[in-house]
C-alpha positions, 0 to 999 in steps of 0.5 A: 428759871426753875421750873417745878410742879409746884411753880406750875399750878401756883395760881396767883391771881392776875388783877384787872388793873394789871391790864394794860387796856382797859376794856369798857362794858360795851367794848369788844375784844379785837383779835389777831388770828396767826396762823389761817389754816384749817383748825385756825379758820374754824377756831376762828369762827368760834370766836366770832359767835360772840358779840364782844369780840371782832376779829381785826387782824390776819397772819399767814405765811400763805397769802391764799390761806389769808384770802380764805381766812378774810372771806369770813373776816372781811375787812380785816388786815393782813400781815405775812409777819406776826411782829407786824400784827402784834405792833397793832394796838387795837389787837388785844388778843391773838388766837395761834393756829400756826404748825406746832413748831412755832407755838412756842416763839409766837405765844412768847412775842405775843405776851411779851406784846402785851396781848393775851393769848389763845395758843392751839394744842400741844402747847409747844414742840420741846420741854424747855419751851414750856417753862418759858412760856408760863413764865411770859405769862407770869411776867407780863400779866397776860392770860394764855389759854392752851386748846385743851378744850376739855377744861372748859366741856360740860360733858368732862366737868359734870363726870368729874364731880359726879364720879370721880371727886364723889368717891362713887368711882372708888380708886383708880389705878388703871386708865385706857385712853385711845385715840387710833385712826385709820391706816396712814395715806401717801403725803402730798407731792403738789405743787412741786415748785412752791407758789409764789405766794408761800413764804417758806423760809418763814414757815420753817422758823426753828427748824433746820433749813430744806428745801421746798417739800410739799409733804413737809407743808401741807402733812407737816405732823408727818415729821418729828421736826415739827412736832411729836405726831400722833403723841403731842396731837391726841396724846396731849389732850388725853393726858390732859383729861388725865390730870384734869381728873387724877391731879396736876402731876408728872409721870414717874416712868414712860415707855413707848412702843410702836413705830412707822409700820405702814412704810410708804416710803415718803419720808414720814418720821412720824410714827403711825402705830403709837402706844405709850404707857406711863407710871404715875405714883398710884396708878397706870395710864395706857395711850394708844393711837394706832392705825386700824381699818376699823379705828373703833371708839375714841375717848378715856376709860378710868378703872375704879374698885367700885365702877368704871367711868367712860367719857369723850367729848360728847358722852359718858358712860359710868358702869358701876360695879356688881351684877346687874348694875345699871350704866348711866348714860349722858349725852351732851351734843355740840362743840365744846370748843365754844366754851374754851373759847368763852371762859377765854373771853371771859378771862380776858375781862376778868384777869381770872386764870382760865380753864386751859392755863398755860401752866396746866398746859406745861404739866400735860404736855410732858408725858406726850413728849417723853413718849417722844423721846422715849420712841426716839432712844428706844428706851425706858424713861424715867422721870422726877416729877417734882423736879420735872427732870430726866433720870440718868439711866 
Protein backbone atom coordinates (compact mmCIF):
# COMPACT_ATOMS: atom_id res chain seq x y z
CA UNK A 1 0.00 0.00 0.00
CA UNK A 2 1.27 3.55 -0.55
CA UNK A 3 1.28 5.28 2.16
CA UNK A 4 1.42 9.17 1.72
CA UNK A 5 0.73 12.18 4.21
CA UNK A 6 -2.38 12.86 2.19
CA UNK A 7 -3.62 8.92 2.37
CA UNK A 8 -3.01 9.32 6.28
CA UNK A 9 -5.37 12.50 7.25
CA UNK A 10 -8.03 11.66 4.79
CA UNK A 11 -11.01 11.33 7.13
CA UNK A 12 -13.43 9.70 5.35
CA UNK A 13 -16.35 9.03 7.56
CA UNK A 14 -17.21 5.48 8.82
CA UNK A 15 -21.16 5.12 8.89
CA UNK A 16 -22.92 3.83 11.76
CA UNK A 17 -24.64 1.05 9.43
CA UNK A 18 -21.11 -0.10 8.75
CA UNK A 19 -20.94 -1.37 12.23
CA UNK A 20 -21.27 -5.02 12.20
CA UNK A 21 -23.20 -5.01 15.95
CA UNK A 22 -25.39 -2.64 16.27
CA UNK A 23 -25.47 -1.31 19.61
CA UNK A 24 -28.98 -0.31 21.51
CA UNK A 25 -29.42 3.16 23.48
CA UNK A 26 -29.03 1.20 26.93
CA UNK A 27 -26.44 -1.22 25.59
CA UNK A 28 -23.03 -1.52 26.94
CA UNK A 29 -19.72 -1.45 25.20
CA UNK A 30 -17.90 -4.98 26.27
CA UNK A 31 -14.35 -4.81 26.38
CA UNK A 32 -11.40 -7.09 25.80
CA UNK A 33 -8.22 -5.74 28.02
CA UNK A 34 -4.95 -7.40 26.30
CA UNK A 35 -2.21 -6.72 28.07
CA UNK A 36 -2.90 -6.31 32.22
CA UNK A 37 0.26 -4.81 33.37
CA UNK A 38 0.40 -1.28 34.97
CA UNK A 39 -0.53 1.33 32.30
CA UNK A 40 -3.34 -1.82 31.29
CA UNK A 41 -4.91 -1.77 34.74
CA UNK A 42 -5.12 1.88 35.08
CA UNK A 43 -6.47 2.48 31.65
CA UNK A 44 -8.60 0.01 32.37
CA UNK A 45 -10.24 1.62 35.20
CA UNK A 46 -10.71 4.70 33.04
CA UNK A 47 -13.09 2.85 31.29
CA UNK A 48 -14.79 1.60 33.91
CA UNK A 49 -16.12 5.04 34.90
CA UNK A 50 -18.72 4.72 32.52
CA UNK A 51 -21.87 3.14 32.80
CA UNK A 52 -21.96 2.08 28.86
CA UNK A 53 -19.10 0.05 29.08
CA UNK A 54 -18.38 -3.42 30.99
CA UNK A 55 -15.22 -5.00 30.73
CA UNK A 56 -15.85 -8.76 29.81
CA UNK A 57 -12.75 -10.27 29.04
CA UNK A 58 -8.68 -10.42 29.99
CA UNK A 59 -5.41 -11.37 28.08
CA UNK A 60 -2.14 -11.80 29.73
CA UNK A 61 0.70 -13.88 29.10
CA UNK A 62 1.45 -13.58 32.92
CA UNK A 63 -1.30 -15.42 34.69
CA UNK A 64 -0.49 -13.26 37.97
CA UNK A 65 -0.99 -10.05 36.29
CA UNK A 66 -4.56 -11.60 35.03
CA UNK A 67 -5.49 -12.24 38.77
CA UNK A 68 -4.54 -8.85 39.64
CA UNK A 69 -6.51 -7.35 36.46
CA UNK A 70 -9.58 -9.52 37.81
CA UNK A 71 -9.51 -8.29 41.20
CA UNK A 72 -10.88 -5.14 39.89
CA UNK A 73 -13.01 -6.81 36.87
CA UNK A 74 -14.34 -9.41 38.64
CA UNK A 75 -16.21 -12.21 36.74
CA UNK A 76 -14.29 -11.65 33.77
CA UNK A 77 -12.57 -14.29 31.66
CA UNK A 78 -9.65 -15.14 30.95
CA UNK A 79 -7.38 -15.91 28.21
CA UNK A 80 -3.18 -16.25 27.68
CA UNK A 81 -4.06 -15.89 23.83
CA UNK A 82 -5.44 -12.62 22.46
CA UNK A 83 -6.96 -14.99 19.26
CA UNK A 84 -9.16 -16.53 22.00
CA UNK A 85 -10.30 -13.18 23.39
CA UNK A 86 -10.89 -11.77 20.07
CA UNK A 87 -13.19 -15.12 19.10
CA UNK A 88 -15.67 -13.73 21.97
CA UNK A 89 -18.52 -12.29 20.22
CA UNK A 90 -19.89 -10.32 23.24
CA UNK A 91 -16.28 -8.23 23.10
CA UNK A 92 -16.91 -5.49 20.98
CA UNK A 93 -13.81 -3.42 21.76
CA UNK A 94 -10.21 -4.15 23.22
CA UNK A 95 -8.10 -1.72 24.94
CA UNK A 96 -4.02 -2.99 23.97
CA UNK A 97 -1.70 -2.37 26.89
CA UNK A 98 0.64 -5.01 25.86
CA UNK A 99 4.76 -4.22 25.46
CA UNK A 100 5.02 -2.09 22.48
CA UNK A 101 6.38 -4.92 20.44
CA UNK A 102 3.24 -6.41 19.99
CA UNK A 103 0.79 -3.14 19.36
CA UNK A 104 1.25 -3.53 16.08
CA UNK A 105 -0.05 -7.46 15.17
CA UNK A 106 -2.66 -7.08 18.18
CA UNK A 107 -4.42 -3.82 16.70
CA UNK A 108 -4.38 -5.53 13.23
CA UNK A 109 -6.00 -9.31 14.39
CA UNK A 110 -8.28 -6.82 16.44
CA UNK A 111 -9.83 -5.19 13.59
CA UNK A 112 -9.48 -7.68 11.15
CA UNK A 113 -11.90 -9.33 14.14
CA UNK A 114 -14.13 -7.00 13.75
CA UNK A 115 -13.52 -4.93 17.41
CA UNK A 116 -12.74 -1.66 17.66
CA UNK A 117 -9.83 -0.48 19.03
CA UNK A 118 -8.14 1.38 22.02
CA UNK A 119 -4.06 0.77 21.10
CA UNK A 120 -1.55 2.51 24.04
CA UNK A 121 1.05 4.72 22.81
CA UNK A 122 3.70 4.50 20.58
CA UNK A 123 1.52 3.30 17.85
CA UNK A 124 3.88 0.75 16.77
CA UNK A 125 7.58 -0.58 17.13
CA UNK A 126 9.01 0.08 12.98
CA UNK A 127 7.50 2.51 10.28
CA UNK A 128 6.32 -0.32 7.97
CA UNK A 129 3.85 -1.44 10.62
CA UNK A 130 2.09 2.14 10.52
CA UNK A 131 0.54 1.95 7.19
CA UNK A 132 -0.47 -1.39 7.83
CA UNK A 133 -2.47 -0.36 10.67
CA UNK A 134 -4.31 2.66 9.11
CA UNK A 135 -5.06 0.35 6.62
CA UNK A 136 -6.76 -2.42 8.96
CA UNK A 137 -8.75 0.39 10.11
CA UNK A 138 -9.94 1.66 6.67
CA UNK A 139 -10.73 -1.90 5.40
CA UNK A 140 -12.51 -3.05 8.31
CA UNK A 141 -14.49 0.06 9.18
CA UNK A 142 -12.97 -0.24 12.69
CA UNK A 143 -12.38 2.85 15.15
CA UNK A 144 -8.84 2.75 16.33
CA UNK A 145 -7.97 5.42 18.90
CA UNK A 146 -4.04 5.53 19.57
CA UNK A 147 -3.23 6.94 23.69
CA UNK A 148 -2.18 10.17 22.35
CA UNK A 149 -4.16 11.53 25.52
CA UNK A 150 -3.54 15.17 24.42
CA UNK A 151 -6.28 15.33 21.44
CA UNK A 152 -8.73 14.65 23.68
CA UNK A 153 -7.03 17.16 27.20
CA UNK A 154 -9.19 20.38 27.47
CA UNK A 155 -5.85 21.81 28.87
CA UNK A 156 -4.10 21.36 24.97
CA UNK A 157 -7.55 21.90 23.15
CA UNK A 158 -8.40 25.33 24.94
CA UNK A 159 -4.48 27.02 24.24
CA UNK A 160 -4.60 25.75 20.83
CA UNK A 161 -7.81 28.26 19.75
CA UNK A 162 -6.66 30.64 22.09
CA UNK A 163 -3.09 31.33 21.03
CA UNK A 164 -2.20 29.25 18.38
CA UNK A 165 -5.10 29.51 15.56
CA UNK A 166 -5.99 33.08 17.15
CA UNK A 167 -2.91 34.32 15.73
CA UNK A 168 -1.97 35.96 19.40
CA UNK A 169 0.98 33.69 19.07
CA UNK A 170 2.35 35.07 15.91
CA UNK A 171 4.46 32.61 14.09
CA UNK A 172 6.23 30.02 15.27
CA UNK A 173 9.54 28.95 14.33
CA UNK A 174 11.11 27.16 17.49
CA UNK A 175 9.70 24.53 19.70
CA UNK A 176 11.30 23.18 23.09
CA UNK A 177 9.66 19.97 24.00
CA UNK A 178 11.28 18.08 27.21
CA UNK A 179 10.39 15.24 29.02
CA UNK A 180 13.74 14.25 31.13
CA UNK A 181 13.84 11.88 34.07
CA UNK A 182 15.95 10.87 36.66
CA UNK A 183 19.39 9.02 36.32
CA UNK A 184 18.76 5.40 35.24
CA UNK A 185 18.53 2.42 38.06
CA UNK A 186 19.83 -1.09 37.71
CA UNK A 187 17.41 -3.60 35.79
CA UNK A 188 15.69 -6.40 37.76
CA UNK A 189 17.82 -9.64 37.95
CA UNK A 190 14.60 -11.71 39.88
CA UNK A 191 13.31 -14.22 39.48
CA UNK A 192 16.19 -15.83 37.97
CA UNK A 193 14.13 -19.24 36.80
CA UNK A 194 11.03 -17.84 35.11
CA UNK A 195 7.66 -18.52 36.81
CA UNK A 196 5.79 -21.36 35.83
CA UNK A 197 2.93 -19.31 35.12
CA UNK A 198 4.76 -16.58 32.25
CA UNK A 199 4.52 -17.73 28.93
CA UNK A 200 7.79 -16.44 27.53
CA UNK A 201 7.87 -17.33 24.13
CA UNK A 202 4.60 -15.41 23.83
CA UNK A 203 5.86 -12.50 25.22
CA UNK A 204 8.50 -12.49 23.02
CA UNK A 205 6.18 -12.53 19.86
CA UNK A 206 8.35 -10.60 16.72
CA UNK A 207 11.31 -10.37 18.55
CA UNK A 208 14.29 -12.92 18.00
CA UNK A 209 13.95 -15.61 20.30
CA UNK A 210 16.62 -15.44 24.00
CA UNK A 211 16.43 -16.83 26.82
CA UNK A 212 14.60 -16.17 29.95
CA UNK A 213 16.02 -12.37 31.13
CA UNK A 214 14.02 -10.83 33.98
CA UNK A 215 15.60 -7.49 32.88
CA UNK A 216 14.09 -7.95 29.47
CA UNK A 217 10.53 -8.62 31.13
CA UNK A 218 9.96 -6.62 33.86
CA UNK A 219 12.37 -3.20 32.07
CA UNK A 220 11.67 -4.12 28.78
CA UNK A 221 11.67 -0.37 27.19
CA UNK A 222 15.28 -0.81 28.45
CA UNK A 223 15.91 -2.52 25.05
CA UNK A 224 15.78 -1.31 21.41
CA UNK A 225 14.17 -4.86 20.61
CA UNK A 226 11.21 -3.82 21.90
CA UNK A 227 10.57 -0.59 21.17
CA UNK A 228 12.77 2.87 20.60
CA UNK A 229 13.05 3.95 24.66
CA UNK A 230 12.69 7.24 25.79
CA UNK A 231 12.05 8.46 21.91
CA UNK A 232 8.75 6.21 21.01
CA UNK A 233 7.60 6.55 25.11
CA UNK A 234 7.70 10.31 25.63
CA UNK A 235 8.82 11.37 22.08
CA UNK A 236 5.70 10.14 20.77
CA UNK A 237 3.48 12.20 22.72
CA UNK A 238 5.21 15.51 22.35
CA UNK A 239 5.32 15.35 18.76
CA UNK A 240 2.32 14.72 18.71
CA UNK A 241 1.23 17.60 20.58
CA UNK A 242 3.45 19.30 17.83
CA UNK A 243 1.62 18.27 15.00
CA UNK A 244 -1.42 18.53 16.86
CA UNK A 245 -0.52 22.39 16.89
CA UNK A 246 1.64 23.08 13.92
CA UNK A 247 -0.30 20.80 11.18
CA UNK A 248 -0.21 16.90 10.35
CA UNK A 249 3.08 16.65 8.77
CA UNK A 250 6.50 14.83 8.50
CA UNK A 251 9.93 16.24 9.33
CA UNK A 252 12.32 16.91 6.57
CA UNK A 253 15.59 16.14 8.71
CA UNK A 254 16.36 14.61 12.08
CA UNK A 255 19.47 14.39 14.26
CA UNK A 256 19.80 12.45 17.47
CA UNK A 257 22.31 13.06 19.72
CA UNK A 258 23.15 11.29 23.04
CA UNK A 259 23.49 7.92 24.36
CA UNK A 260 23.87 5.30 27.10
CA UNK A 261 26.04 7.58 29.60
CA UNK A 262 25.30 5.93 32.88
CA UNK A 263 26.48 2.53 31.79
CA UNK A 264 25.57 -0.01 34.46
CA UNK A 265 26.44 -2.74 32.80
CA UNK A 266 23.26 -4.93 32.42
CA UNK A 267 22.52 -5.00 28.99
CA UNK A 268 20.45 -1.98 28.41
CA UNK A 269 20.29 -0.57 24.82
CA UNK A 270 18.50 1.98 25.19
CA UNK A 271 19.61 5.20 25.56
CA UNK A 272 19.50 7.29 28.77
CA UNK A 273 20.47 10.60 27.41
CA UNK A 274 18.08 11.39 24.42
CA UNK A 275 18.21 14.70 22.59
CA UNK A 276 16.72 14.89 18.87
CA UNK A 277 16.22 17.99 16.95
CA UNK A 278 13.99 17.64 13.98
CA UNK A 279 13.51 20.34 10.84
CA UNK A 280 10.15 20.57 9.66
CA UNK A 281 9.27 23.28 6.52
CA UNK A 282 9.09 26.52 8.50
CA UNK A 283 9.98 25.99 11.75
CA UNK A 284 12.61 23.57 14.41
CA UNK A 285 11.64 21.28 17.28
CA UNK A 286 14.06 20.35 20.08
CA UNK A 287 13.18 16.76 22.08
CA UNK A 288 15.07 16.38 25.09
CA UNK A 289 14.61 13.46 27.37
CA UNK A 290 17.93 13.35 29.37
CA UNK A 291 18.81 12.04 32.99
CA UNK A 292 19.37 14.48 35.58
CA UNK A 293 19.15 14.44 39.31
CA UNK A 294 16.98 17.59 39.28
CA UNK A 295 14.66 16.19 35.98
CA UNK A 296 12.79 19.94 36.31
CA UNK A 297 9.59 20.96 34.33
CA UNK A 298 8.29 18.49 31.71
CA UNK A 299 5.68 19.77 29.13
CA UNK A 300 6.26 21.89 25.27
CA UNK A 301 7.07 25.46 24.84
CA UNK A 302 6.14 26.95 21.52
CA UNK A 303 8.24 30.16 20.51
CA UNK A 304 6.11 32.79 18.40
CA UNK A 305 7.23 36.69 17.37
CA UNK A 306 4.39 37.99 19.52
CA UNK A 307 4.56 35.79 22.84
CA UNK A 308 5.09 32.41 23.89
CA UNK A 309 2.96 29.51 24.88
CA UNK A 310 3.61 26.84 27.65
CA UNK A 311 1.42 23.63 28.22
CA UNK A 312 1.69 20.19 29.64
CA UNK A 313 -1.12 18.20 31.02
CA UNK A 314 -2.38 20.11 33.62
CA UNK A 315 -1.48 23.99 32.72
CA UNK A 316 -0.44 26.37 30.45
CA UNK A 317 1.19 29.23 30.47
CA UNK A 318 0.93 32.09 27.45
CA UNK A 319 3.56 35.12 27.97
CA UNK A 320 3.10 37.71 25.58
CA UNK A 321 5.80 39.72 23.97
CA UNK A 322 7.01 43.02 25.31
CA UNK A 323 7.93 44.73 28.62
CA UNK A 324 5.83 44.20 31.12
CA UNK A 325 3.57 42.06 29.54
CA UNK A 326 1.37 39.76 31.89
CA UNK A 327 1.65 35.59 31.77
CA UNK A 328 -1.77 34.15 31.50
CA UNK A 329 -2.03 31.28 33.59
CA UNK A 330 -4.61 28.15 33.72
CA UNK A 331 -4.86 25.07 35.42
CA UNK A 332 -6.91 22.24 34.66
CA UNK A 333 -6.66 19.44 37.18
CA UNK A 334 -7.27 15.95 36.75
CA UNK A 335 -6.58 12.93 34.01
CA UNK A 336 -7.03 13.55 30.84
CA UNK A 337 -6.92 10.11 29.91
CA UNK A 338 -10.89 9.88 30.75
CA UNK A 339 -11.60 12.18 27.97
CA UNK A 340 -9.34 10.00 25.44
CA UNK A 341 -11.23 7.44 26.69
CA UNK A 342 -14.60 9.11 26.57
CA UNK A 343 -14.63 10.51 22.89
CA UNK A 344 -13.34 6.54 22.47
CA UNK A 345 -16.37 5.50 23.58
CA UNK A 346 -18.28 7.89 21.87
CA UNK A 347 -16.67 6.83 18.74
CA UNK A 348 -17.59 3.63 19.29
CA UNK A 349 -21.41 4.47 18.91
CA UNK A 350 -21.35 7.27 16.49
CA UNK A 351 -18.61 5.52 13.84
CA UNK A 352 -17.36 9.45 13.95
CA UNK A 353 -13.04 9.02 13.53
CA UNK A 354 -11.88 9.92 17.08
CA UNK A 355 -9.67 12.33 18.46
CA UNK A 356 -6.17 9.92 18.43
CA UNK A 357 -6.93 8.32 14.95
CA UNK A 358 -4.76 6.02 13.99
CA UNK A 359 -3.86 7.55 10.80
CA UNK A 360 -2.81 10.66 13.10
CA UNK A 361 -0.95 8.38 15.03
CA UNK A 362 1.07 6.70 11.89
CA UNK A 363 2.12 11.02 11.17
CA UNK A 364 3.54 11.51 14.85
CA UNK A 365 5.19 8.41 15.21
CA UNK A 366 7.63 9.01 12.52
CA UNK A 367 10.02 11.69 13.99
CA UNK A 368 10.47 9.41 17.20
CA UNK A 369 11.46 6.51 15.32
CA UNK A 370 13.81 8.18 12.65
CA UNK A 371 15.62 9.71 15.92
CA UNK A 372 15.96 5.88 16.49
CA UNK A 373 17.34 5.19 13.38
CA UNK A 374 19.09 8.21 13.50
CA UNK A 375 21.03 7.22 17.02
CA UNK A 376 21.61 3.73 15.69
CA UNK A 377 23.38 4.99 12.15
CA UNK A 378 24.75 7.87 14.00
CA UNK A 379 23.84 9.91 11.19
CA UNK A 380 21.81 12.84 9.86
CA UNK A 381 18.55 11.58 8.41
CA UNK A 382 16.94 13.16 5.85
CA UNK A 383 13.44 12.68 5.25
CA UNK A 384 10.68 13.26 2.14
CA UNK A 385 7.45 14.07 3.85
CA UNK A 386 5.11 13.64 1.38
CA UNK A 387 6.16 10.48 0.35
CA UNK A 388 7.20 9.44 3.95
CA UNK A 389 10.23 8.06 2.65
CA UNK A 390 14.25 8.00 3.66
CA UNK A 391 16.47 10.23 1.53
CA UNK A 392 19.64 8.05 0.30
CA UNK A 393 22.26 9.97 1.66
Amino acid sequence: MTFTRRAAVRTTAITAVSYSRILGANDRIGLGVIGTGGRGIHVMTKFQLFKDCEVRALCDVYSRRLDEAQSKAPGTKTFSKHEELLALKEVDAVLIGTPDHWHARIAIDAMNAGKDVYVEKPLCRTRAEAPEMVKAARVNERICQVGLQQRSGPIYLEPLEKYVRSGALGRITHIDAVWNSGPPRPLRREPAEKPSNLDWIRFLGPVKYREWDPAQYWNFRAFLDYNGGKMTDFGHHWMDVVHMYMGERAPRSVVFAGGIYYDLHDGRTAPDTCNALFEYDGFSVLFQSNAYALPGEYGITFHGDRGRLFVDRNKYVFTPAGKGAKPEEKVIPGDITVDHVRNFLDCCRSRKLPNGDVALAAISILPPLLAVQSCLEKRRIRFDPVRLEVLPL
